[in-house]
N, C-alpha and C positions, 0 to 999 in steps of 0.2 A: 552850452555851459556845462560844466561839469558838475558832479555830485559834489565836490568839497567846493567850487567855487559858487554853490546855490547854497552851502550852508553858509559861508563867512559873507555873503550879500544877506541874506536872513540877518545874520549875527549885525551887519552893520547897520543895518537899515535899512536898505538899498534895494530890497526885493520889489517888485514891482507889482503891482496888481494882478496886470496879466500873466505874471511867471508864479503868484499863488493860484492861480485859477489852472493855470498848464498843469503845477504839480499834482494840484486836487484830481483834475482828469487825470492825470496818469495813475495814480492811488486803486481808483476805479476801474481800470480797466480789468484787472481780475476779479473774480467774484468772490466776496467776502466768503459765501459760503459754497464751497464746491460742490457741481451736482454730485449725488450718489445714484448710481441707476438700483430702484430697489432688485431687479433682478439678478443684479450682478454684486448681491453682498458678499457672499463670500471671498470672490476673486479681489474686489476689491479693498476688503480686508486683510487680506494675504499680502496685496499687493503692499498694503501700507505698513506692515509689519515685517516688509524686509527692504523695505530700503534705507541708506546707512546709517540716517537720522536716529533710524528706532532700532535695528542693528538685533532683529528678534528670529529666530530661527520657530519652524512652523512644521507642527505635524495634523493629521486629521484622522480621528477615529469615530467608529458609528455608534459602539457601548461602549458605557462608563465598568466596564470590567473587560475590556482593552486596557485601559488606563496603567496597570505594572508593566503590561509588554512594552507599553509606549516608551514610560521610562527607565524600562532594562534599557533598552536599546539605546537611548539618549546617552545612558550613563556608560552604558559600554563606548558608545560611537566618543565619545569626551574624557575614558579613561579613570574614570571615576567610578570609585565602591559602590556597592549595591544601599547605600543608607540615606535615609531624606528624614524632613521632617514633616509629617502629616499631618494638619490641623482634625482635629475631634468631629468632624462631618460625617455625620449616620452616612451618605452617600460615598464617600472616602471608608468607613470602615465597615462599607458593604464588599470590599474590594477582595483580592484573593494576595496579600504582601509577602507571599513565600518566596525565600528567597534574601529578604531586603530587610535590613536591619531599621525599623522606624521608631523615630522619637517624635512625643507632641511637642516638646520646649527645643529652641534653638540655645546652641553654645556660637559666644560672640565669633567663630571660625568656620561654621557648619559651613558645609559645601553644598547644602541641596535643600531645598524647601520647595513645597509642591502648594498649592493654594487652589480657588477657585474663585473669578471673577464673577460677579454680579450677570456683567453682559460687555461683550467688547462694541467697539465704537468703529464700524468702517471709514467714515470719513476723516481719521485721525490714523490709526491704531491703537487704540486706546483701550486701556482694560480699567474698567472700574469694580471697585472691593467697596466694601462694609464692612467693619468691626461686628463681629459676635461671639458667644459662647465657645461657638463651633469656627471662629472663624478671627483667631488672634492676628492682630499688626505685624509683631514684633519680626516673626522669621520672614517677612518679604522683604527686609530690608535687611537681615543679617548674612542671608547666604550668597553664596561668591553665584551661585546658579539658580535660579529662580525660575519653573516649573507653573505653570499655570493652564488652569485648565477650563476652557470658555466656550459654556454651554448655551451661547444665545447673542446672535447681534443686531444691532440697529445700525442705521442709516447715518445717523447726525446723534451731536453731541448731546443735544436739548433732549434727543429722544429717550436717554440713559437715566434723566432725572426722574425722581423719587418723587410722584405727588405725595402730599402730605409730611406725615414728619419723617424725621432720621434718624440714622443710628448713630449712636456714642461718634465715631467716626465714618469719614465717608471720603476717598480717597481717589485719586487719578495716575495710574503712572501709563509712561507713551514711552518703550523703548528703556535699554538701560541706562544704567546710574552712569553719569559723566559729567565733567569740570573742565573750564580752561583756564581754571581762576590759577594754578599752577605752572607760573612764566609764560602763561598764554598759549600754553602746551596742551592738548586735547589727552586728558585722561581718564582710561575708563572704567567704572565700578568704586569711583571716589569716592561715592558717597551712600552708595548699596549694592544689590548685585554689577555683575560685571557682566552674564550671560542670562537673558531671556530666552525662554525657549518655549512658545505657546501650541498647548493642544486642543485641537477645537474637535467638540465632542457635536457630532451632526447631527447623531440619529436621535 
């Protein structure tokens, strides 16, 4: 039986016992939650943050004063001015920005916003944020290029969670901004950035 002749036997009524109980085993055959081998976090986070789904380009540095060369080099390799926007992080203005023109507030056009993620997510790709002081919303979703910088990952998504309370906001993004709500047309940076580009800080 087909996928559309299993929905409209559904739709009719028509489905049978044993063809709810087939579909249910087949549901199951894959595991809800996919192993993560803890040894192979990193590769296995790399791995999920480049394929098409999440469409995130990947660099690896060992100090967080790497962190300009990283993104000379991005900005060069993409043609783009030496200017981002920097959130107010003691750790971001322990940095050395010669060279680079940075602003803490996004204009609704910036091309370049730098962040830092909480902790990425290997069995996803996944970068989770927090709202703070030091650490505003607004420019992760304003600029065309979005710069992140992810100092720490877990295995599973559960593991990313926050005991106890939270912050103002508390956020997930997997890969860039994209829509097919546009003639069913796969469009990308619809609805925030258009280019992720993750550096993951080892040392």
């Amino acid at each position: 039986m087909t996928a559309r002749a299993a929905i409209l036997a559904r739709l009719g009524g028509t489905a049978t016992p044993a063809a709810i109980d087939a579909e249910a085993d087949a549901l199951l055959i894959a595991p809800e939650r996919p192993p993560v081998d803890p040894a192979a976090l990193e590769d296995t986070f790399r791995a999920r943050l480049t394929l098409p789904s999440v469409a995130a380009s990947v660099e690896t540095i060992d100090r967080i004063e790497q962190l300009p060369a990283a993104i000379a080099r991005y900005c060069a390799g993409q043609g783009l001015a030496a200017a981002l926007v920097v959130p107010p992080d003691p750790r971001l203005s322990a940095c050395d920005w010669t060279g680079f023109t940075v602003r803490e507030r996004a204009a609704p056009d910036e091309a370049v916003a730098l962040a830092i993620a909480r902790v990425g997510v290997a069995e996803t790709g996944s970068l989770v944020f927090e709202t703070a002081p030091e650490a505003p919303m607004l420019p992760n979703f304003l600029a065309l290029h979005h710069i992140v910088l992810v100092p720490r990952i877990v295995a599973y998504l559960e593991d990313a969670i926050l005991p106890g309370g939270h912050p103002r906001a508390h956020y997930w993004v997997t890969g860039v901004s994209g829509t097919t709500d546009i003639e069913g047309t796969y469009v990308r940076g619809a609805h925030g950035p258009r280019f992720l580009h993750v550096i993951r800080l080892s040392g």
